[in-house]
C-alpha positions as CSV (number, residue, x, y, z in Angstrom):
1,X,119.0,41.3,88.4
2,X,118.5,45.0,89.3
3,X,121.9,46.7,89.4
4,X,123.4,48.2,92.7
5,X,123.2,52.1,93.6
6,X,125.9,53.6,95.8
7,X,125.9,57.2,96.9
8,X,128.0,59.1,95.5
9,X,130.6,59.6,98.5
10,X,130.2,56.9,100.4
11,X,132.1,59.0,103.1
12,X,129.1,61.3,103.7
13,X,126.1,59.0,103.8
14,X,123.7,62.5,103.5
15,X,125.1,63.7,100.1
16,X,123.1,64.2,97.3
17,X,121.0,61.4,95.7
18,X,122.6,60.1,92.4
19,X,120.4,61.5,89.6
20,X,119.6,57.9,88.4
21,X,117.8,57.6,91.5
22,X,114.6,59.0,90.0
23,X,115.0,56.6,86.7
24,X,113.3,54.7,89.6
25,X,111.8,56.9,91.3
26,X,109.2,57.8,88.7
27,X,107.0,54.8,88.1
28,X,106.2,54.9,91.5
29,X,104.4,58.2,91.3
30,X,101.0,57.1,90.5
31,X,100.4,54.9,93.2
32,X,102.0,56.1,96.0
33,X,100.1,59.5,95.3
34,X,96.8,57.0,95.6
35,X,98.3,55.4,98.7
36,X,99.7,58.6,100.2
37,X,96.0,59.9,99.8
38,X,94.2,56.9,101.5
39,X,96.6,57.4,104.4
40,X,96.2,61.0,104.8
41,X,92.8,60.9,104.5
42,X,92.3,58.0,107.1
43,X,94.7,60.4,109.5
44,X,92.6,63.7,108.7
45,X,89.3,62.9,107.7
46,X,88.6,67.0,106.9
47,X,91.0,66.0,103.9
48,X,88.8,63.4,102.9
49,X,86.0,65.5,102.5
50,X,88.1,68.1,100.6
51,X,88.9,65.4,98.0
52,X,85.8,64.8,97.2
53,X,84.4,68.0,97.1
54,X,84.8,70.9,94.2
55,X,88.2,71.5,94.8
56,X,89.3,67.9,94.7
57,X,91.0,67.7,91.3
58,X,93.3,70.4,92.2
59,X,94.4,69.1,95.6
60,X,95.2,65.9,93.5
61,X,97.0,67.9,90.6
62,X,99.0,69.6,93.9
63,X,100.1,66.3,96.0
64,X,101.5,65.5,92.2
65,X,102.9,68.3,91.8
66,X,104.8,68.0,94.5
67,X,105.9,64.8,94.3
68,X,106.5,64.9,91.0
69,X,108.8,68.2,91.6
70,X,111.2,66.1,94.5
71,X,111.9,63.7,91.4
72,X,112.9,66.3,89.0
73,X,115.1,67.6,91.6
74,X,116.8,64.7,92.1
75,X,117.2,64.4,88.1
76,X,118.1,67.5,87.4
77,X,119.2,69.9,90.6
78,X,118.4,73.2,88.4
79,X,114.6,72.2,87.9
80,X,112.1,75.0,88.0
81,X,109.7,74.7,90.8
82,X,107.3,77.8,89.6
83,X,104.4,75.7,89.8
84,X,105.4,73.7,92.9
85,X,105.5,77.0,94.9
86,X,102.7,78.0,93.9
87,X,100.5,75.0,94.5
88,X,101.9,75.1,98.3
89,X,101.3,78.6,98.6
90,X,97.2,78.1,97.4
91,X,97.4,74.7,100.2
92,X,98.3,77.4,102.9
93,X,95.7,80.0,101.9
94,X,93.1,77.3,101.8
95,X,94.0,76.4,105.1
96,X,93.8,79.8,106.2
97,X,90.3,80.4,104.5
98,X,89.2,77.6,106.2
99,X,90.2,79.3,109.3
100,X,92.2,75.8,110.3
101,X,95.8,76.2,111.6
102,X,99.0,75.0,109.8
103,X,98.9,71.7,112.4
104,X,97.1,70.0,110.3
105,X,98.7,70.2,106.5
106,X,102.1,69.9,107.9
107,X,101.3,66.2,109.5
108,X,99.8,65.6,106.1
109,X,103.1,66.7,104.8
110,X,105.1,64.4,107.3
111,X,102.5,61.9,106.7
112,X,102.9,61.6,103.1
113,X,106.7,61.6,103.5
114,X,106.7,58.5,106.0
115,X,104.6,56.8,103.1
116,X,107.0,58.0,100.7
117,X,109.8,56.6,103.0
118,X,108.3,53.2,103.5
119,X,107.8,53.1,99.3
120,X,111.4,53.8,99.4
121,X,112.6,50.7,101.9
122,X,110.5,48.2,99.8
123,X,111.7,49.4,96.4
124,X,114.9,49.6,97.8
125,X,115.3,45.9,98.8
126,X,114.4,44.8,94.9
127,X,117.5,47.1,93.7
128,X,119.8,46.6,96.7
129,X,120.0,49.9,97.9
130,X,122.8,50.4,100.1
131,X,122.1,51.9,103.9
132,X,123.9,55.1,103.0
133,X,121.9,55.7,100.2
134,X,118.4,55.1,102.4
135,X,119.7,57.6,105.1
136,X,120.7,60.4,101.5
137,X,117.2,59.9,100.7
138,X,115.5,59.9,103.9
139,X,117.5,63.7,104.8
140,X,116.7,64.7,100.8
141,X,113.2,63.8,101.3
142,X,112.4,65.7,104.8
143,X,114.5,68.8,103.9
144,X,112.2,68.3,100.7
145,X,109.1,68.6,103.2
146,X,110.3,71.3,105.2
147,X,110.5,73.5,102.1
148,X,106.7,72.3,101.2
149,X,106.0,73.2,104.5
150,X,107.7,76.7,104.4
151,X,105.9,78.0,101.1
152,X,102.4,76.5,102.5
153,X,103.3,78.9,105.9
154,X,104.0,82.0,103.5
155,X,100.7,81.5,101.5
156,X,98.9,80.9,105.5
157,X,100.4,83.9,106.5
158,X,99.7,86.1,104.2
159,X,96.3,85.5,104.3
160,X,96.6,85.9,107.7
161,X,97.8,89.1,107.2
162,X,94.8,90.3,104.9
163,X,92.5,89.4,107.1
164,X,94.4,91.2,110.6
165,X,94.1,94.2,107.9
166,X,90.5,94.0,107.4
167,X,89.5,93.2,111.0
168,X,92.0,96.3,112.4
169,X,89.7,98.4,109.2
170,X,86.4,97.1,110.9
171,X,87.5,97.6,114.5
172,X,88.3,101.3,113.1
173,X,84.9,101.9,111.8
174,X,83.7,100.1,114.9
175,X,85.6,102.8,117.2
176,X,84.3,105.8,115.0
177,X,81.2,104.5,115.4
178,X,80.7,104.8,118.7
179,X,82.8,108.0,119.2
180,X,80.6,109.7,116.3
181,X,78.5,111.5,119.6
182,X,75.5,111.3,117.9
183,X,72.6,108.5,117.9
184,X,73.8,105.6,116.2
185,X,71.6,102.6,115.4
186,X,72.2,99.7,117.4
187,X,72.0,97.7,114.9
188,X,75.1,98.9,113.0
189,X,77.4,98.4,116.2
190,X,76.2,95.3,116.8
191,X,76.8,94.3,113.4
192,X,80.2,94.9,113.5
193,X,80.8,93.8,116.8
194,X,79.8,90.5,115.2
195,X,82.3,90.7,112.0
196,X,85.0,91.4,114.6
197,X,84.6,89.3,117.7
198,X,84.4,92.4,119.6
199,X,81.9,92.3,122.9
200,X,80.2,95.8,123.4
201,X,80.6,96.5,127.1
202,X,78.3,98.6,129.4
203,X,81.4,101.3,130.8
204,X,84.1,102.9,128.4
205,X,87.4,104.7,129.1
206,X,89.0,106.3,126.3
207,X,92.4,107.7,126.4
208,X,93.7,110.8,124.2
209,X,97.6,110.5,123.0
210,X,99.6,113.2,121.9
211,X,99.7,112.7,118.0
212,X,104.4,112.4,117.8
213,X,103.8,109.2,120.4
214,X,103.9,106.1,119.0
215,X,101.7,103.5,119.5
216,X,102.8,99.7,120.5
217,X,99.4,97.9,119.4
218,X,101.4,94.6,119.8
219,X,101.3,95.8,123.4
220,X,97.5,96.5,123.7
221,X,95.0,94.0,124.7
222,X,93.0,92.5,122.1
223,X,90.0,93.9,123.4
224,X,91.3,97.8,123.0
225,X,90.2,99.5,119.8
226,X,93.2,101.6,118.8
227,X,93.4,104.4,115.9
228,X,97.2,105.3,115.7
229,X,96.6,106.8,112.4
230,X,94.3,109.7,113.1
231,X,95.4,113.1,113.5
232,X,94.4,112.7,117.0
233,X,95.5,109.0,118.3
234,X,93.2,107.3,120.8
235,X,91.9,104.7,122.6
236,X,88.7,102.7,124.0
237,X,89.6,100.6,126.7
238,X,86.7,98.4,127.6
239,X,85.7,98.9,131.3
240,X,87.4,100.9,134.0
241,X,91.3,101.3,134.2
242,X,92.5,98.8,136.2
243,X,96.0,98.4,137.4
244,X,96.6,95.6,134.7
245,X,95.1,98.2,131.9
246,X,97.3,101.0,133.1
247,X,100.4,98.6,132.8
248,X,99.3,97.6,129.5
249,X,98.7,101.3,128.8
250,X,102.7,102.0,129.5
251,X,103.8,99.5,127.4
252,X,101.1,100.4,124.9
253,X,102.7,104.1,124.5
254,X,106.2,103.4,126.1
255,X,107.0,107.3,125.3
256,X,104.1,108.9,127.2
257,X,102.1,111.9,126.3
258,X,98.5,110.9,127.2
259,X,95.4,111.6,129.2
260,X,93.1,109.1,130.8
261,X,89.9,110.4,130.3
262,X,86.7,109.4,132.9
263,X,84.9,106.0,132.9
264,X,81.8,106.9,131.1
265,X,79.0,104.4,130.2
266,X,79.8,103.4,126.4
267,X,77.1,106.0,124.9
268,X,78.8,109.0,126.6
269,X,82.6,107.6,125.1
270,X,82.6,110.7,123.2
271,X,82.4,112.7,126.4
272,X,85.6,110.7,127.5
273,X,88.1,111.4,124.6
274,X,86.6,115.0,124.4
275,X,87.5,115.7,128.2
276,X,90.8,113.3,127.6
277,X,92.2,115.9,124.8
278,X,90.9,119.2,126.1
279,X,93.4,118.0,129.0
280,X,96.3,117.6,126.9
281,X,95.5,120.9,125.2
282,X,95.5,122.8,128.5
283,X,99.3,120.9,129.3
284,X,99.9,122.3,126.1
285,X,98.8,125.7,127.6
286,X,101.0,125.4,130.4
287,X,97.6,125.4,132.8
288,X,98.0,121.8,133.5
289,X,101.5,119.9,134.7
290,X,102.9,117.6,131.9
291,X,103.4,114.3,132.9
292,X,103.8,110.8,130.7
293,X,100.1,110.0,131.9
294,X,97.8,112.2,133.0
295,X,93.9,111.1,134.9
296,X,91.3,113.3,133.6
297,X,89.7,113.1,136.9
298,X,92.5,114.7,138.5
299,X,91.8,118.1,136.9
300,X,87.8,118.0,136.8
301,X,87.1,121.5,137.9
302,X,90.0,122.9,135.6
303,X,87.9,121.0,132.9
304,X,84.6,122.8,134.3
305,X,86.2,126.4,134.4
306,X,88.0,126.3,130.9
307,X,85.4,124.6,129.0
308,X,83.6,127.6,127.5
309,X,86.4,130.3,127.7
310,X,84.2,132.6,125.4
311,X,81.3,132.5,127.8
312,X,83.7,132.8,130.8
313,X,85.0,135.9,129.4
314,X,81.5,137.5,129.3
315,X,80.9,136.0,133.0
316,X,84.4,137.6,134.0
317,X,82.9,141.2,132.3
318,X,79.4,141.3,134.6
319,X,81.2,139.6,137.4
320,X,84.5,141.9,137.6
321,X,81.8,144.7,136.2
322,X,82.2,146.9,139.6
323,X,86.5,147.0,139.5
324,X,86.7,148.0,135.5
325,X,87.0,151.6,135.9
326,X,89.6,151.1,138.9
327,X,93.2,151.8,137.6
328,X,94.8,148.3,136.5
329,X,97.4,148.5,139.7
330,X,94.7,149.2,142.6
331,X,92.4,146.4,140.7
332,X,94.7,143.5,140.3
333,X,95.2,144.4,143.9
334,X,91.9,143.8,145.2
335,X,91.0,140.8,142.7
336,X,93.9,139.2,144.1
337,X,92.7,140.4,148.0
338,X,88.9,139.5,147.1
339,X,90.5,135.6,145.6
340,X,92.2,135.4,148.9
341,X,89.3,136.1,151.1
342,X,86.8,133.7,148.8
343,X,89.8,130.8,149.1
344,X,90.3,131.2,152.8
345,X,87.9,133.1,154.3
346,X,91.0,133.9,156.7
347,X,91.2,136.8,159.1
348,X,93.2,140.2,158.6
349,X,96.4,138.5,159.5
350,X,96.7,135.4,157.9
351,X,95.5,137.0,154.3
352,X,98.1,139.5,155.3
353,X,100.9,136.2,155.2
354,X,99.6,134.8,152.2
355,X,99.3,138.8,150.2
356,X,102.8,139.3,152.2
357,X,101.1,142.8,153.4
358,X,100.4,144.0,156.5
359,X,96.7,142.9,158.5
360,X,96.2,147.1,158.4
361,X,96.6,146.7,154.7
362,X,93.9,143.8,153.8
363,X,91.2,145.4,156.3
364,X,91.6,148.7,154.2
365,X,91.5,146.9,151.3
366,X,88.5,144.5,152.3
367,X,86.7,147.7,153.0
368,X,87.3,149.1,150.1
369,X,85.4,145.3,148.3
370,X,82.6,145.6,150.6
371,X,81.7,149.5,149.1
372,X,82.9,148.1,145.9
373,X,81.0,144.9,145.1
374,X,78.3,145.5,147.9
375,X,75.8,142.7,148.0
376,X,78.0,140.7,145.5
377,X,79.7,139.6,148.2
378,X,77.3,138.2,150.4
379,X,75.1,136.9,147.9
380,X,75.8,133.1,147.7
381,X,74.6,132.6,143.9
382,X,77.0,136.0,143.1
383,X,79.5,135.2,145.2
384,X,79.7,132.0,143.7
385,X,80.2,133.1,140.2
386,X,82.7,135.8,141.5
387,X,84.6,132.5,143.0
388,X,84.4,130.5,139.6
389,X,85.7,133.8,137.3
390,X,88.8,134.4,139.4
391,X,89.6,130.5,139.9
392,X,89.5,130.4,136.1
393,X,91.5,133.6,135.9
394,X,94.4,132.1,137.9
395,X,94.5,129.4,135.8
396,X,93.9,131.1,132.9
397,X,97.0,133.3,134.1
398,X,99.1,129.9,134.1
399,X,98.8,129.4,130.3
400,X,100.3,133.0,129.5
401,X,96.6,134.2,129.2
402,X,94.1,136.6,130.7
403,X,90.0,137.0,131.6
404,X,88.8,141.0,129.4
């Protein structure tokens, strides 16, 4: 008659099995791995197909593995498990290369150990097990699973990880490719809007960042392409900037220190960031007020002015050609009385409030323009381009520099 198996401490009915236990234990392997199959594969019939597939042998040689592992344990606590961890790592990959979530191999897991546990009630009855020992091998058994199911997670994940990597490298290439401001085949972008899921949409807005900031891309909808490793940082935000994409933008770069460059349609996105950093440039200057965000289209005719200062200069020299042989004193006064008079077109006394001179003083002055610049000033195309040089002077003068 089989012999009776107490647990060890009958006072703590979830100690550890006694290491006889898997004396018994063992001939049972072969056919509960069959019947642990049939089950698993009756509950997840993408299993079933697996099995008999090219990779079948070594899911088999892995369910074994496994079970056989949980049986060495109980024989001999210090067991290796080398090959045990690894074989659960390769089941979580697999799953991942399938592109399959864990769901599915952990019921197999708690399917195989309710199987295991039912093996365990009818052998149990033949040897007499007592209750305290079912409920030691019921806990040993599911913190057995939970540990299969952890090292199949870590072999998921990683995988997982590999792949984020290699989309974020394609969504990289994607973003240069359409920020590269020259002709680009269709075909290309397309191509790896395909490998990445990505939709190409009809408007852009891209947004410089001041290269210290960091960059939460946790925070960023999935849709932004990001690049928080170039020298430059930036980003493509599909569409306009809504009020929902500007709060994602804060949380996005929680420091600050970016412009929001114009809504462009995707072909002109290299327009956007170009406009976008020439802005942050100019804050840099001290021609533009810092602020943790900053909208391009706030400062579009500071753009316009400052976006050639080597041909404003020579604009500035035929414009400002008529004053250059006035002594620098009596010229910066009548630049600054002619900007007044183009800003306003006031009378006598109000320029004289604004220059903080008297109304005698700007009518001697504006006499003085008149024989200077003569038609200049009442030429629209001329007086036009006079307007433009001293606009860009003043804000030129802002930034610690000057027009020649």
């Amino acid at each position: 008659m089989p012999r009776l198996i107490q647990p060890l401490d009958t006072g703590d009915p979830l100690g550890p099995l006694p290491q006889e236990f898997a004396a018994i234990m063992r001939p049972e392997l072969p056919s509960l791995i069959k019947e642990i199959g049939m089950e698993v594969t009756r509950a997840y019939p993408e299993y079933a197909r697996l099995l008999n597939g090219p990779n079948g042998t070594s899911i088999r040689m892995g369910v074994e593995q496994s079970l056989s592992s949980f049986v060495d344990l109980v024989a001999e606590p210090s067991s290796p498990t080398v090959l045990r961890d690894d074989m659960c790592r390769r089941f979580g990959r697999f799953e991942a290369y399938e592109g399959r979530t864990m769901d599915a191999l952990q019921g197999a897991y708690r399917l195989g150990a309710r199987v295991a546990l039912r093996r365990a009630k009818k052998v149990g009855r033949s040897y007499n097990f007592s209750p305290a020992l079912m409920l030691s091998f019921a806990d040993a058994l599911f913190a057995y699973v939970d540990e299969l199911e952890s090292l199949s997670r870590e072999g998921y994940l990683e995988v997982q990880a590999q792949s984020d990597q290699q989309s974020e490298a394609v969504r990289r290439r994607l973003l240069h490719l359409i920020l590269t401001g020259r002709p680009v085949p269709r075909s290309a972008i397309a191509e790896l809007c395909e490998q990445t899921g990505w939709t190409l949409p009809e408007q852009v807005t891209l947004v410089a960042v001041r290269a210290p900031s960091g960059l939460d891309r946790i925070s960023a909808d999935h849709d932004v392409l990001i690049d928080p490793g170039d020298p430059q940082p930036h980003l493509l935000v599909p569409g306009q900037m809504t009020d929902a994409r500007r709060a994602m933008l804060d949380r996005t770069i929680p420091g600050g220190g970016a412009a929001i460059g114009l809504t462009v349609p995707t072909a002109l996105a290299a327009d956007s960031i170009r406009w976008a950093r020439r802005v942050l440039e100019l804050v840099d200057a001290g021609v533009i007020d810092d602020a943790p965000v900053i909208l391009c289209e706030d400062h579009l005719i500071t753009l316009w002015l400052l976006s050639d200062t080597a041909l404003l200069d020579q604009l500035a020299e035929r414009e400002l050609a008529a004053v250059a042989g006035i002594s620098p004193t009596r010229r910066e006064r009548l630049i600054e009385t002619l900007r007044i008079w183009l800003d306003t077109r006031g009378t006598a006394a109000q320029m004289g409030e604004l220059l903080d001179v008297h109304p005698q003083t700007v009518r001697y002055r504006m006499r003085g323009l008149e024989a200077i610049f003569g038609d200049q000033l009442t030429d629209p195309e001329s007086r036009f381009a006079t307007e433009a040089v001293l606009r860009a002077s003043q804000l030129r003068a802002r930034g610690g520099q000057s027009l020649n």
